[in-house]
C-alpha positions as CSV (number, residue, x, y, z in Angstrom):
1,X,0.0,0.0,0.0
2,X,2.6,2.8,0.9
3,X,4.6,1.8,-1.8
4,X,2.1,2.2,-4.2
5,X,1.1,5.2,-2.5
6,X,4.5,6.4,-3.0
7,X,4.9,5.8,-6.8
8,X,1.7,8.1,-7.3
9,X,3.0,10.8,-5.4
10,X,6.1,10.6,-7.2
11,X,4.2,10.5,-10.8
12,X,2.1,12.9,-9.8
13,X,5.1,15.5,-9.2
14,X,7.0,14.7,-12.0
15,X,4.1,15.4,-14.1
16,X,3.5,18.3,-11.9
17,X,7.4,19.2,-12.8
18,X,7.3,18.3,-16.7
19,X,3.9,20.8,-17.2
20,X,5.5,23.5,-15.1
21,X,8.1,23.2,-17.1
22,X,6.6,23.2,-20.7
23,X,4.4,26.2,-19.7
24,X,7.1,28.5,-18.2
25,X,9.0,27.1,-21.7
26,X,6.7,28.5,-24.2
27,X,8.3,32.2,-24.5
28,X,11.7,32.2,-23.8
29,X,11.7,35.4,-22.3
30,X,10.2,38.9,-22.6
31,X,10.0,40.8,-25.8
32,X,11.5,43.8,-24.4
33,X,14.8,42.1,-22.8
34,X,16.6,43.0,-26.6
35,X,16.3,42.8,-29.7
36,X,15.7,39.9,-31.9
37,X,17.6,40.4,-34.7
38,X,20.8,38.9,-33.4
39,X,23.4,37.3,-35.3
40,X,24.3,33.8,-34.9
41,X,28.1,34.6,-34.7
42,X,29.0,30.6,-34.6
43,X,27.4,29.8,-37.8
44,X,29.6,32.7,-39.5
45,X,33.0,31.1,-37.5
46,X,32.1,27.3,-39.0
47,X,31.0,28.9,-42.4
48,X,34.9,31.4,-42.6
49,X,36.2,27.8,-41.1
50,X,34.7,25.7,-43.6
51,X,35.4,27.9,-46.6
52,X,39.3,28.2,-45.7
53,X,39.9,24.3,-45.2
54,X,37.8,23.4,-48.7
C-alpha cells in the first residue's frame, strides 16, 4: 500500500514538474529584454572555417 502510495506521489510530481516546465518554456523570455535580430556569430566562424579548409 505505501509503496504504491508512494509511486503516485512521485508520478504525480513529476508530471507536476514536466507541465511546469513546458508552460514556463513557451516564451523564452520577454519581448523587451533586446532585440531579436541577433546574429548567430557561430554559424559565420564554421562557415569562414569551412570555406578556408575546402
Amino acid at each position: 500500500m505505501t509503496t504504491a502510495l508512494m509511486a503516485i506521489i512521485i508520478i504525480g510530481l513529476l508530471a507536476y514538474g514536466l507541465e511546469r516546465n513546458r508552460r514556463h518554456s513557451e516564451r523564452p523570455g520577454s519581448r523587451f529584454a533586446g532585440s531579436s535580430d541577433v546574429i548567430d556569430r557561430d554559424i559565420e566562424r564554421l562557415s569562414a572555417d569551412l570555406r578556408a579548409r575546402y
